[in-house]
N, C-alpha and C positions, 0 to 999 in steps of 0.2 A: 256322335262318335268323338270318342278326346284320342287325337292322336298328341306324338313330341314332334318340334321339329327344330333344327337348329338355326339358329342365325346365320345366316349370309356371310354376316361383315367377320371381312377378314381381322378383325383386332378383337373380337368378341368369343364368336364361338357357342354362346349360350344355349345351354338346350332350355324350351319352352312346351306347355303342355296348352293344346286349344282345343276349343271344342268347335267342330263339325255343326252348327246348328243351321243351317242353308241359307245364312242370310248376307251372302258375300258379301263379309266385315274386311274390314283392313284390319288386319293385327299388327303390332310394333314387338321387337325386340324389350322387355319392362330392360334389360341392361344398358342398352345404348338408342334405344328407340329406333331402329334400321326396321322398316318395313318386312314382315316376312313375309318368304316363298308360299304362301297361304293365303286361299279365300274360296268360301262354299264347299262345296263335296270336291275339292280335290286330294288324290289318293295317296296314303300315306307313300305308297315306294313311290312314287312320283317327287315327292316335298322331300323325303330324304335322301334322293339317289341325288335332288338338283342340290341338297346342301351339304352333300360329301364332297362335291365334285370341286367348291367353292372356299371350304374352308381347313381350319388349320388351328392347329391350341393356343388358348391366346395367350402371347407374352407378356412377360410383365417389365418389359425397357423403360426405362425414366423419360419422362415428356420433356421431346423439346422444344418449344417455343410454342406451347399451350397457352390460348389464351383464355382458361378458364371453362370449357365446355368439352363432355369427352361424348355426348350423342349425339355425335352428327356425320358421326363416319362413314365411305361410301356404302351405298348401296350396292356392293360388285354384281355382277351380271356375269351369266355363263359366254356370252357373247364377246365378253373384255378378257374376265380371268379362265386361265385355262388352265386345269391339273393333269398332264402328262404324264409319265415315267416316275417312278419315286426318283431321286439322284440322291445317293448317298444317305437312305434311310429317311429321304427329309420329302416332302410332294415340293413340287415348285409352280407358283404362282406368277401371272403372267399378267402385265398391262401393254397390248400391244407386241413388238417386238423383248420387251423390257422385262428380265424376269425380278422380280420381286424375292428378298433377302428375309429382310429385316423389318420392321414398324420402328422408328424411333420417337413416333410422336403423333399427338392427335390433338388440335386446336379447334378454333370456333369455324373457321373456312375450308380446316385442310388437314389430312394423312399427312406425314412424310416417310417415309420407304428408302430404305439401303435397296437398292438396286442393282441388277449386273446390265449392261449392253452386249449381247454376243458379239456382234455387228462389228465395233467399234472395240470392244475389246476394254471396257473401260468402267470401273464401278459410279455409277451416278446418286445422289438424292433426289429424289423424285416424288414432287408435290402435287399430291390430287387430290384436286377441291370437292365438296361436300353440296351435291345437288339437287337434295331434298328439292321436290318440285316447289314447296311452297318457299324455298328460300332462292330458288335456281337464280335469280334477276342479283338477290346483293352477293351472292358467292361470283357470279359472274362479271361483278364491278371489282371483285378484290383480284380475279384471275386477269384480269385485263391490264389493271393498273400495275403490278409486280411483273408482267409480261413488259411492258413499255418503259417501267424505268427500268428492268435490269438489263435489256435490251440497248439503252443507250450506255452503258457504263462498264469501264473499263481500267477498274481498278484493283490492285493485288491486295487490298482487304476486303474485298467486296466480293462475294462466291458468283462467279462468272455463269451465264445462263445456256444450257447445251440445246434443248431444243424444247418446245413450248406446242402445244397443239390438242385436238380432241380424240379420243378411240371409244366410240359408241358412244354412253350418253357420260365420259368424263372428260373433264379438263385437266391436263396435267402439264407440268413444267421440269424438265430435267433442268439438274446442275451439277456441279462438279460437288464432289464427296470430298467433304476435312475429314480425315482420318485422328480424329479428338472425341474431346466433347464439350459441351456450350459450358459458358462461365458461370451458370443456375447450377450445372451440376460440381463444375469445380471448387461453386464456395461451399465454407463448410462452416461452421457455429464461431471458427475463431478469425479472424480479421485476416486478409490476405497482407503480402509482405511488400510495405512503401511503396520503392523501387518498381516491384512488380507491377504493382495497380498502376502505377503511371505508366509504366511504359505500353499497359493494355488500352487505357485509356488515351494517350497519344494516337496509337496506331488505329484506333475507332474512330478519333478527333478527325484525321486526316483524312480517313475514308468518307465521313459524312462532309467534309468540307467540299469534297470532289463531287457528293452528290449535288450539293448546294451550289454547286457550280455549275451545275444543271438546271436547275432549278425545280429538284426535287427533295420533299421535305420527309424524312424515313416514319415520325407518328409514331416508332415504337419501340423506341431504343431501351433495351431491357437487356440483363442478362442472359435471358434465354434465347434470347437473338444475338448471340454473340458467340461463335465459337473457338474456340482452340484447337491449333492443330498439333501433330507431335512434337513440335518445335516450341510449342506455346505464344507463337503466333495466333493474333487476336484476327480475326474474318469478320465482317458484318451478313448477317442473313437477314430474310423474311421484309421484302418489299409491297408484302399483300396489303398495308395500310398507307402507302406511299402517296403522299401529294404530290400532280405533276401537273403543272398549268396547262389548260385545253382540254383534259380530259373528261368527261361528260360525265356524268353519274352520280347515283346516293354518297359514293363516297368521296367524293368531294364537295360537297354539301358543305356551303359556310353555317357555321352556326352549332354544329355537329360534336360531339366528344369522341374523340377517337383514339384509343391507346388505351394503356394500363393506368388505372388510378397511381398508383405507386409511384409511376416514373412521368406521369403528366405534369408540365410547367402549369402555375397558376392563372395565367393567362388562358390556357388550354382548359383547366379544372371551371374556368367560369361560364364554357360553353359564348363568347361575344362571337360576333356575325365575321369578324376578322380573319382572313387567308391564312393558313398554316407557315409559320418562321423557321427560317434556320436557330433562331434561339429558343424556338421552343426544345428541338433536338439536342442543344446543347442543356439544358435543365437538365432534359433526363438520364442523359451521359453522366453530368453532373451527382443524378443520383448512383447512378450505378458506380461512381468513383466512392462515394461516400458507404455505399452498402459493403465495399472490398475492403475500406478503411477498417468500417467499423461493426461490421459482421451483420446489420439489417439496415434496411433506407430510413430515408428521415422520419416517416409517418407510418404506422399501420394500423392495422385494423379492418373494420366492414367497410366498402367501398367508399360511401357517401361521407364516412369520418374522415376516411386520409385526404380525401377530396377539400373537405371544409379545414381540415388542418394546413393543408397546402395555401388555401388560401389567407389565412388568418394566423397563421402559429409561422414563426421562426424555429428552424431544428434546434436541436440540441448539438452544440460545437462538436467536431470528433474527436479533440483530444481529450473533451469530459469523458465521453464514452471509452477512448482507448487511448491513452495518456504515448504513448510510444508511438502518436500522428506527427511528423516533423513537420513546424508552426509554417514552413513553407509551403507544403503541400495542403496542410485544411485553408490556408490563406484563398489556394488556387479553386481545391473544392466549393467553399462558400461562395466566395465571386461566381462561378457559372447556378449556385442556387440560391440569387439572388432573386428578390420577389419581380421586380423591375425586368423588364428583358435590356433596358438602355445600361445598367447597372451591370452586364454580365460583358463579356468580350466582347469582342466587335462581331467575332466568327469563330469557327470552329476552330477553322486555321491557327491564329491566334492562341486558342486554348492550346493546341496542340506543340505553340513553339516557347507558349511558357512552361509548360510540360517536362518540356528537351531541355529547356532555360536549366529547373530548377534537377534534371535529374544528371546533370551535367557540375553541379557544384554552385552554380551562381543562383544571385537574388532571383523568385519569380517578381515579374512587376505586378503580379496581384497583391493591391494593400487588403490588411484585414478587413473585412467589409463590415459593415454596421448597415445592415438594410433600415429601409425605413421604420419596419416593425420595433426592431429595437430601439431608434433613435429617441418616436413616437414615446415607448415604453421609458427610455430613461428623462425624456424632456418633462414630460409629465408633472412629476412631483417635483421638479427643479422651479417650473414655475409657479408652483404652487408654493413652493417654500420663497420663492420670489417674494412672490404676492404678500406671502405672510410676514416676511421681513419689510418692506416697503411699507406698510398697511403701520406696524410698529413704529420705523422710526417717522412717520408724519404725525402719528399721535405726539411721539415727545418731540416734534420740532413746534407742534402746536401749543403745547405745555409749556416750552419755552417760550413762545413770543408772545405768550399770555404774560408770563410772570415778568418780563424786559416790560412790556407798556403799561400792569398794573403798580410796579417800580416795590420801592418799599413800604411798608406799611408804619 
């Protein structure tokens, strides 16, 4: 018997056609791969009364702070989401106390959800991890870690943590709602405005300086972890890939590649057995000043390309790419995307007050950098034309003191 049956998961929705052959299969969702409400003779109004009661048409909201993977969204359960009363033409969906709005996003560990609190009275973002049994162990190293550092930290660019816990078989994390949207969505094809970029990336500097003060290292500083609120105020989000010393688990794993290819320091890109830096963080803030400059980051392409270019290739300067970078501020860019991490600021901090330095009228003290690559790149044929000139004048100094002792003839 080939019944349809719809997907579970709340951001999909897919209708699917299976066949009844009795040999209780596990079926997936072919859209998002979410297990379905199916297996062996069970009854079609059975499969479809449990998958009205769950789902909802899917949206199409811009992904924020995706990192690359949109199958792995929860599993919901009749037992977590509950469909009550339509409210204003719309079903309302439920985790817990917490009814569910919006999806604004689906990553490789985690939903995020516009949220309302009744309770509380108060719209929250609420991140709920992805706990495919066969992943349940590293989703639940990423839930722990983003619980523990945003739990110690207490800073106004950093989205502060409301309440953290499990309802049935998920993990979720409430926080407080920016009423924006992230800096993935804000850029657009044309280079964002000097001034502006710096003052977003100041107000980021300082945030991760305070984590770093912690001594927690963020792993993933990107635009899409970066929000704006109505004020254009810059937030840092998304501490699911956060190093925090003592923490046990796969993900903190020395040796490990952890972040976005794009925004990873070459240090980071090499995979060595080496503790996660606060200068790695500053790289990738780094890039993110330079993608606002100059409308894309330093490298792209297929993962393993931007990776080996990070390593080996020096960018291209931003005022080639957008002549209207004031020589002050690409001075301050290049210095943090430096190959060297000793080469780059001391700290965040640092970044952060030559920032203010130069958006204030005066000199930044970043001099123009010449990383190694290029030094390498220009020494090169300098000694070679060394060589070649040196090589020259000992021939005719020989020539000469041939002809001085063979005298005249």
């Amino acid at each position: 018997m080939v019944i349809q049956v719809r997907c579970p998961n709340l951001a999909c929705g897919q209708t699917s056609r299976l066949s009844d052959d009795g040999l209780n299969r596990v079926f997936r969702c072919p859209g998002c791969r979410t297990k379905l409400p199916f297996a062996g003779s069970l009854a079609l109004t059975q499969t479809t009364e449990a998958s009205r009661r769950v789902t909802q048409p899917r949206q199409e909201v811009p992904s924020a702070g995706s990192l690359g993977r949109d199958s792995s969204t929860p599993e919901w359960q009749d037992t977590i989401l509950e469909a009550p009363e339509a409210v204003d033409s719309e079903q309302t969906f439920r985790l817990g106390r917490l009814q569910l709005r919006d999806r604004l996003g689906s990553g490789t560990f985690a939903t995020i959800y516009h949220a309302f609190d009744p309770l509380l009275e108060r719209d929250v973002t609420l991140k709920v991890y992805h706990t495919a049994e066969e992943e349940c162990s590293k989703d639940l190293d990423h839930f722990s870690s983003e619980v523990k550092a945003l739990a110690r930290m207490r800073h106004p660019q950093i989205v502060p943590i409301y309440d953290a816990g499990r309802e049935g078989e998920y993990h979720y994390i409430a926080m407080a709602f920016i009423e924006g949207r992230t800096l993935a969505e804000a850029v657009s094809d044309k280079p964002f405005d000097s001034r502006n970029s710096a003052r977003i990336i100041s107000e980021i500097a300082e945030a991760l300086a305070y984590a770093h003060g912690l001594g927690i290292v963020h792993r993933d500083v990107k635009p899409s972890n970066i929000v704006l609120d109505a004020r254009g105020v810059a937030h840092l989000i998304d501490f699911g890939l956060a190093y925090r010393p003592g923490l046990v688990g796969e993900i903190n794993r020395a040796g490990a590649i952890r972040g976005t290819p794009a925004y990873l320091a070459p240090e980071q890109a090499r995979g060595n057995d080496d503790l996660p830096q606060p200068s790695n963080d500053q790289y990738s803030l780094g890039v993110v000043l330079y993608e606002l400059l100059c409308g894309r980051p330093p490298f792209s392409g297929p993962p393993l390309l931007v990776l080996v270019s990070a390593l080996q290739h020096d960018p291209p300067r931003p005022r080639d790419l957008n002549p209207g970078v004031p020589p002050g501020l690409e001075a301050i860019c290049l210095k943090t995307l430096a190959k060297r991490p000793e080469d780059r600021y001391p700290s965040c901090q640092s970044l952060a007050e030559d920032l203010q330095r130069w958006l204030r009228g005066e000199p930044p003290l970043a001099n123009q950098p010449r990383s190694r690559g290029w030094a390498v790149g220009w020494l090169k044929p300098m000694r070679q034309f060394a060589a070649t000139i040196l090589a020259v004048l000992t021939v005719i100094l020989l020539n000469l003191l041939v002809c001085l002792h063979s005298g005249p003839i």
